[in-house]
C-alpha positions in Angstrom: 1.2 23.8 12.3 5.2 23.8 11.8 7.0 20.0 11.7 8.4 20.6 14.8 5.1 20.7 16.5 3.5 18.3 14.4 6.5 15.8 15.6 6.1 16.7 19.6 2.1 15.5 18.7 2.8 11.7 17.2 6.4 11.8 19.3 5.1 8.8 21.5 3.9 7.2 18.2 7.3 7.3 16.8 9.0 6.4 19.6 6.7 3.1 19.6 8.1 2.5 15.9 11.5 2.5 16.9 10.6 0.0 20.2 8.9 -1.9 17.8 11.4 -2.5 15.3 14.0 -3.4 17.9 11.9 -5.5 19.7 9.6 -7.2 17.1 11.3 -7.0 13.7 15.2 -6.6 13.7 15.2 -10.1 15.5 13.6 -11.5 13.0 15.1 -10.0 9.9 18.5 -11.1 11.7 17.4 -14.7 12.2 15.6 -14.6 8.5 18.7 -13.0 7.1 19.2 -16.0 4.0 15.8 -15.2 2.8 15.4 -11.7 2.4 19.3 -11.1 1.4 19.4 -13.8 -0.7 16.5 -14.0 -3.6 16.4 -17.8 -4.3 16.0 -17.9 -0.7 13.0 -15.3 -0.9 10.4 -17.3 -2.5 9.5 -21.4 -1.4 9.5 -23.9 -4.5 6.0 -22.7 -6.5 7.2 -18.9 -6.5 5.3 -17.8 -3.7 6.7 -15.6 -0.5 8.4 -18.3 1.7 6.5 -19.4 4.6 9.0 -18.8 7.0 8.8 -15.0 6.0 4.7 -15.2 5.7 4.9 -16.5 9.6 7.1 -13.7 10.5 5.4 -10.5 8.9 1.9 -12.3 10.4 3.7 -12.2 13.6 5.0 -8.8 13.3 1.3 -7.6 12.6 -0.1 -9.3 15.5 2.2 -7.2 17.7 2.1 -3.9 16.2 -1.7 -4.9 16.4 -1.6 -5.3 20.3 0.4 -2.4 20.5 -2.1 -0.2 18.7 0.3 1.2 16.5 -1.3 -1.5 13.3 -4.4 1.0 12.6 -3.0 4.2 13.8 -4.8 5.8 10.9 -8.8 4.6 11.1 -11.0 6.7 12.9 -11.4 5.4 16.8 -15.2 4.6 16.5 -14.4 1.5 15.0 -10.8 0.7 17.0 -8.3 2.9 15.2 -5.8 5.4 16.6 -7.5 8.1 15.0 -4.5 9.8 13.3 -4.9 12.9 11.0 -3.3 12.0 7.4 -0.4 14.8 8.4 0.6 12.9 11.6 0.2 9.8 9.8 3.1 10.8 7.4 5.4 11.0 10.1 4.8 7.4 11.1 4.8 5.7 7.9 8.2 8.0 7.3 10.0 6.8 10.0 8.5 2.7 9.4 9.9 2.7 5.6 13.2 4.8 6.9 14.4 1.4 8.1 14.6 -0.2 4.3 12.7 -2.9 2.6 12.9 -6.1 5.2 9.9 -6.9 7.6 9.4 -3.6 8.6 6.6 -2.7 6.3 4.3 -5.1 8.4 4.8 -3.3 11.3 2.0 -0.5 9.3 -1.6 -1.8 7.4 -1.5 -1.7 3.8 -3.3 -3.0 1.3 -3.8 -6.7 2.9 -4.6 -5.6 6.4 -6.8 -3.0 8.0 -7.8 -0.3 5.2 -10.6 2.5 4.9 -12.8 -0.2 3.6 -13.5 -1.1 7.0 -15.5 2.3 8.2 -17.9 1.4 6.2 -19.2 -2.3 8.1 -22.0 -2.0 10.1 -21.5 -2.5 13.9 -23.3 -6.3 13.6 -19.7 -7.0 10.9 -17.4 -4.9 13.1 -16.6 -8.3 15.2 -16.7 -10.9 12.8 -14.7 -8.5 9.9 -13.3 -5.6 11.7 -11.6 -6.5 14.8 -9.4 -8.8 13.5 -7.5 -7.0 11.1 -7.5 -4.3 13.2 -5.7 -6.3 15.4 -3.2 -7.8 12.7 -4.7 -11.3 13.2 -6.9 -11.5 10.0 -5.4 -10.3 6.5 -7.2 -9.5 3.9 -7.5 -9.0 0.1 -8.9 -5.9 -2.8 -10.4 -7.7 -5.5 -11.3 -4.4 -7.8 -8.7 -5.1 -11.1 -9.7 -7.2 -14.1 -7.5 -8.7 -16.2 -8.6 -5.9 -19.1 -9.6 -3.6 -16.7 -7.9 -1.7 -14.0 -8.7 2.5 -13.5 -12.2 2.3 -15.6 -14.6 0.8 -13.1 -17.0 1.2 -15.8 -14.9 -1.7 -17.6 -15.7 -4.6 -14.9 -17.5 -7.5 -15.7 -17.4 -9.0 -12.4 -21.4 -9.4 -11.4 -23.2 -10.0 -8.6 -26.8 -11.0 -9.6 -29.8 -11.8 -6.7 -31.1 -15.2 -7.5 -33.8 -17.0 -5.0 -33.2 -14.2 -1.9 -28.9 -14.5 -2.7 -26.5 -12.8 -4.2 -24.5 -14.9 -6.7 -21.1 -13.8 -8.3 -19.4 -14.3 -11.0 -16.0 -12.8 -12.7 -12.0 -12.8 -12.8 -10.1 -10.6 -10.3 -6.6 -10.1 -11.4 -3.5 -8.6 -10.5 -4.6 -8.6 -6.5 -2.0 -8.5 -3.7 -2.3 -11.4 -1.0 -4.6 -13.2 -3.5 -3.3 -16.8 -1.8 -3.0 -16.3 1.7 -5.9 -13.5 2.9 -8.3 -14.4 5.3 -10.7 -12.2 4.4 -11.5 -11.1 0.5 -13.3 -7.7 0.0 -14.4 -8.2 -3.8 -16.0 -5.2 -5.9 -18.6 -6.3 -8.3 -21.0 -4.6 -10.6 -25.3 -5.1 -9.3 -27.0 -2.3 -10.9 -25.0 -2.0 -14.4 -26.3 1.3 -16.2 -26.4 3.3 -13.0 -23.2 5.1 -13.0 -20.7 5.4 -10.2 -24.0 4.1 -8.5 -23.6 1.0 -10.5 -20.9 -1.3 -7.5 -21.4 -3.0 -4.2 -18.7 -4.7 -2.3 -19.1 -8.3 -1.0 -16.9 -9.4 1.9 -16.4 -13.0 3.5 -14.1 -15.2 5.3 -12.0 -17.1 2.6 -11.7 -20.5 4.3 -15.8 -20.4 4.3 -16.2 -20.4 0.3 -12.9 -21.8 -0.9 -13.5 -24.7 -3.4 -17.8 -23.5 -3.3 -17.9 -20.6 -5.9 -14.5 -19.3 -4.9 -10.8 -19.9 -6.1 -7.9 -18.1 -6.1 -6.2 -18.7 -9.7 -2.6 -18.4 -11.0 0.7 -16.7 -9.3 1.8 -13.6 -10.7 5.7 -13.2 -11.2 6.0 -9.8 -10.6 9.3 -7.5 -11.2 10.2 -8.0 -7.7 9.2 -11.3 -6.7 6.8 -10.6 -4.1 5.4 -13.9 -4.3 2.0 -12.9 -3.4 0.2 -11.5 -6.2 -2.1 -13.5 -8.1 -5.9 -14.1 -9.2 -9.4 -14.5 -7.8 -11.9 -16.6 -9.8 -15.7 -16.2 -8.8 -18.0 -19.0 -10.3 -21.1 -18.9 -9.0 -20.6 -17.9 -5.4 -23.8 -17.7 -3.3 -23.7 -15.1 -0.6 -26.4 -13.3 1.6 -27.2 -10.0 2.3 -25.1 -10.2 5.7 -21.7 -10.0 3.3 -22.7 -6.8 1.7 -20.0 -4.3 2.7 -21.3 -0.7 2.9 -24.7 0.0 1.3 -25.9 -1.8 -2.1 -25.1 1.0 -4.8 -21.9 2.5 -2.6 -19.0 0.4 -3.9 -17.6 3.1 -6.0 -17.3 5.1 -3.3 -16.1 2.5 -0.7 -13.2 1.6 -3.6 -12.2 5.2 -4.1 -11.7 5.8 -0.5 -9.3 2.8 -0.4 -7.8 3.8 -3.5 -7.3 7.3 -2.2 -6.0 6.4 1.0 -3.4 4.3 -1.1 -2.7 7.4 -2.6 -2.1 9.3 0.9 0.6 6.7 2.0 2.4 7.4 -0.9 3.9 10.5 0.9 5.5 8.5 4.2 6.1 5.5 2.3 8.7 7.7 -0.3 10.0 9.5 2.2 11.3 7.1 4.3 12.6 4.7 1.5 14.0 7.8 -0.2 15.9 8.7 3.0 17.3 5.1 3.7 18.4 5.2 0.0 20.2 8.2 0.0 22.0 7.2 3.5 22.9 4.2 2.0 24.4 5.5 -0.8 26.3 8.2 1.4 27.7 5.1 3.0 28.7 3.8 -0.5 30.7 6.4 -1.8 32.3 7.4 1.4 34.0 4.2 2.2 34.2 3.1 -1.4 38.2 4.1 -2.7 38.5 4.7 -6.4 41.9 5.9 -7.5 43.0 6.2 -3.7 40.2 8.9 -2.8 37.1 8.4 -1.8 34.2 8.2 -4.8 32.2 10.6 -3.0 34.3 13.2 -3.6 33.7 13.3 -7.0 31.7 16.2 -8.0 29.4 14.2 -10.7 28.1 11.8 -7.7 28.1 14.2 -5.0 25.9 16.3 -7.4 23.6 12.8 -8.2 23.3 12.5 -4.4 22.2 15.9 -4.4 19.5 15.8 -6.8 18.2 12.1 -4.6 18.0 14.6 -1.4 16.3 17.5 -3.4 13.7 14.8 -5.1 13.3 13.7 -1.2 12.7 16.7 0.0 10.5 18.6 -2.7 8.3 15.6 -2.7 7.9 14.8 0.7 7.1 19.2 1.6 4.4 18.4 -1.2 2.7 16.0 0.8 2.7 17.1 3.3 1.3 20.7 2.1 -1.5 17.6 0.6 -2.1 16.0 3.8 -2.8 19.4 5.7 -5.2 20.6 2.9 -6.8 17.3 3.3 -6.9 17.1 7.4 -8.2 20.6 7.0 -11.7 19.8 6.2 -11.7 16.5 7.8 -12.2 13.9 8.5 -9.7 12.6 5.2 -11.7 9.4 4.6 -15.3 11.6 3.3 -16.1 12.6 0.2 -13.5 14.9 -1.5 -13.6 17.9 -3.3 -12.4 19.1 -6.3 -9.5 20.8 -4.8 -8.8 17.5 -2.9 -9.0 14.9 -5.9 -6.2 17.3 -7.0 -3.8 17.4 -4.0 -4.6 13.2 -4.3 -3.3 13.0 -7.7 -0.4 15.9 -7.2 0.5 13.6 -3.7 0.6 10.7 -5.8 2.2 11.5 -8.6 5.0 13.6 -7.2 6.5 10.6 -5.0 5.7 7.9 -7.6 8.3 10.1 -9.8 10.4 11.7 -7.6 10.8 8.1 -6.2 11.7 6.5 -9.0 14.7 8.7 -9.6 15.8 8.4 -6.4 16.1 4.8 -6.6 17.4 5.1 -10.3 20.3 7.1 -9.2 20.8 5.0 -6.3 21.3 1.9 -8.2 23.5 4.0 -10.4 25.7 5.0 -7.6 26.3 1.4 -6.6 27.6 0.6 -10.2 27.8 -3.4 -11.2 26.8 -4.1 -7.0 23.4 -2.6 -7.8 22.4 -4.5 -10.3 22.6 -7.5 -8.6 18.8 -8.8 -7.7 20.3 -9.7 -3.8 20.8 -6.2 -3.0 18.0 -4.2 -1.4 19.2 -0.7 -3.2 17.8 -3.0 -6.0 14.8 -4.4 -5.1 13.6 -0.5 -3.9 14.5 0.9 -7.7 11.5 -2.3 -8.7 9.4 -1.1 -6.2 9.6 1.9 -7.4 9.0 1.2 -10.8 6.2 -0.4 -9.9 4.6 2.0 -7.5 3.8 4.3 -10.8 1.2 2.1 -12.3 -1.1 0.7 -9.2 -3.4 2.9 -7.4 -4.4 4.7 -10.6 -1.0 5.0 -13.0 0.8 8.1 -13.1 -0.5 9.3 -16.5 -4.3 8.9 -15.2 -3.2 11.3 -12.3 -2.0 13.3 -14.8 -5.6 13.4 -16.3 -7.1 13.6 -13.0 -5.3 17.0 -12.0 -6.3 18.5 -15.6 -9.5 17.9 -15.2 -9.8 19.7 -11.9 -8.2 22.6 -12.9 -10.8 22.7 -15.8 -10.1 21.0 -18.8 -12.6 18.4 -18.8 -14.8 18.5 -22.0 -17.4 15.4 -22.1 
């Protein structure tokens, strides 16, 4: 199927992005505009994302919730839109096209509604499901150790049966809404010796266990003050067989199709930052006067905006040739081939780079106004500095797409 076609399919989807943002989040980033322009303004006294901003993403997701555009991308059996990956693409294109304000809430990501969820039974769909579906729960991935992060087989979290419960114990680090998620999805190891067979997932309501087995630790600073990444501490946290997530023995598989799907979004999510990027810095240069002419009509940075657009465009026809091959099978969420842990890794790893230049020359473009932490050209060039390492770093899918095409040797 050609784009154009493609875009007549999700057309009403798109359309809903742009009411959305108009409605639901420019009035917000307008009235919020001292906290996300300014960076002292960003975070609230202890370092963490400023409540005022928390209360108006959690608002944001409630509506794109009750608007059903929040889970476009689960399959309908359990509430989602039911999108294909490809038609996906388009929508996550066109949310990140608008920059790096509120708008990301307006889509799940890894604190809201994720693949994890296909795999509750239809007695947790209620209690679990539904409200994150609905942007009225959020949630948190507790799979990274602080010495462990793309080795599973490195985990020392445990979950151990003890007088008919489970009990865990271990130290999640590095995990994304570690402070405020309603509901923690934690990865731990049961059967150690088993092989990928050797995980189960656990999930249960925060508030339930806080202060009884459960903790969240210390705030992470990270590159780009998000203000929301921190630790999970598990010390003897008694749980039944009712918070089991997917099957007993399943957990690597119910982490790799999270993982993967991260992977997937890594294709709209470019794009669209990649194409506000490169507008903005067509703005730059146009109105910008050096030596009474405008700078964009100096070959050298009409030439560095040139190479932003080609990185844009070379990436984004990749994954989307990815997202076909993976829709082609369906559905996206099963178990992969070889073929398709390679078009993962390729998707991956061709917008984690191609990215990163993109914001690199973007902040070059601006000169001394781009290396100023309040402007959002460079707050993206973080982001996409640190979009290379989570979600399996860009040398392991390196490894991965070797390994497919045959040089694996243990």
């Amino acid at each position: 199927m050609n784009e154009t076609a493609l875009r007549r399919r999700v057309q009403s989807h798109l359309d809903m992005v742009g009411a959305m943002y108009e409605q639901e989040v420019r009035p917000r980033e307008e009235a919020l505009a001292h906290r996300l322009q300014d960076h002292r303004g960003y975070l609230d006294a202890q370092g963490k994302l400023h409540p005022e901003l928390w209360r108006a993403r959690k608002e944001i997701m409630r509506a794109s919730g009750a608007a059903g555009l929040f889970a476009l991308h689960l399959p309908e059996d359990i509430g989602g839109g039911g999108l294909t990956r490809t038609e996906m693409l388009l929508v996550e294109e066109q949310v990140y096209s608008y920059g790096v304000g509120l708008n990301p809430a307006l889509l799940s990501w890894t604190e809201g509604a994720t693949p994890r969820l296909i795999f509750a039974t239809p007695e947790q769909r209620a209690e679990y499901v539904e409200p994150l579906l609905k942007g009225e729960a959020t949630s948190l991935h507790g799979v990274t150790e602080p010495h462990a992060g793309s080795n599973f087989f490195d985990f020392t979290t445990r979950a151990e049966r003890r007088d008919g419960k489970w009990v865990l114990n271990g130290h999640k680090a590095f995990i994304t809404n570690a402070f405020e998620a309603d509901i923690a999805h934690i990865l731990c190891v049961t059967d150690p010796g088993r092989g990928t067979k050797s995980f189960s997932y656990f999930q249960f309501h925060t508030a339930d266990v806080l202060g009884k087995g459960y903790h969240p630790g210390r705030l992470y600073q990270t590159m780009w003050d998000d203000g929301i990444t921190g630790e999970v501490l598990l010390e003897d946290l008694e749980l039944g067989d009712e918070h089991m997530l997917g099957e007993r023995g399943q957990g690597f598989e119910i982490a790799m199709t999270s993982i993967n799907w991260t992977r997937m979004r890594r294709g709209g999510m470019c794009a669209g930052w990649s194409r506000w990027l490169i507008e903005r810095c067509v703005e730059r240069v146009t109105e910008r006067q050096v030596g009474g002419a405008p700078l964009g009509s100096r070959q050298g940075i009409q030439w560095m905006i040139a190479d932003m657009e080609l990185d844009r465009v070379q990436a984004r026809s990749l994954s989307l040739w990815c997202a076909a091959g993976l829709d082609d099978p369906g559905p996206w969420w099963q178990a992969r081939s070889r073929d398709d842990i390679r078009r993962l890794a390729l998707m991956k790893l061709s917008n984690d780079e191609a990215f990163y230049r993109v914001a690199d020359r973007a902040v070059q473009v601006h000169g001394g106004a781009g290396m100023m932490k309040d402007n959002p050209v460079n707050k993206l060039f973080l982001i996409a500095r640190n979009l290379r390492v989570p979600g399996g770093s860009d040398e392991v899918q390196r490894t991965t797409i070797a390994e497919t095409l045959g040089l694996k040797f243990s």
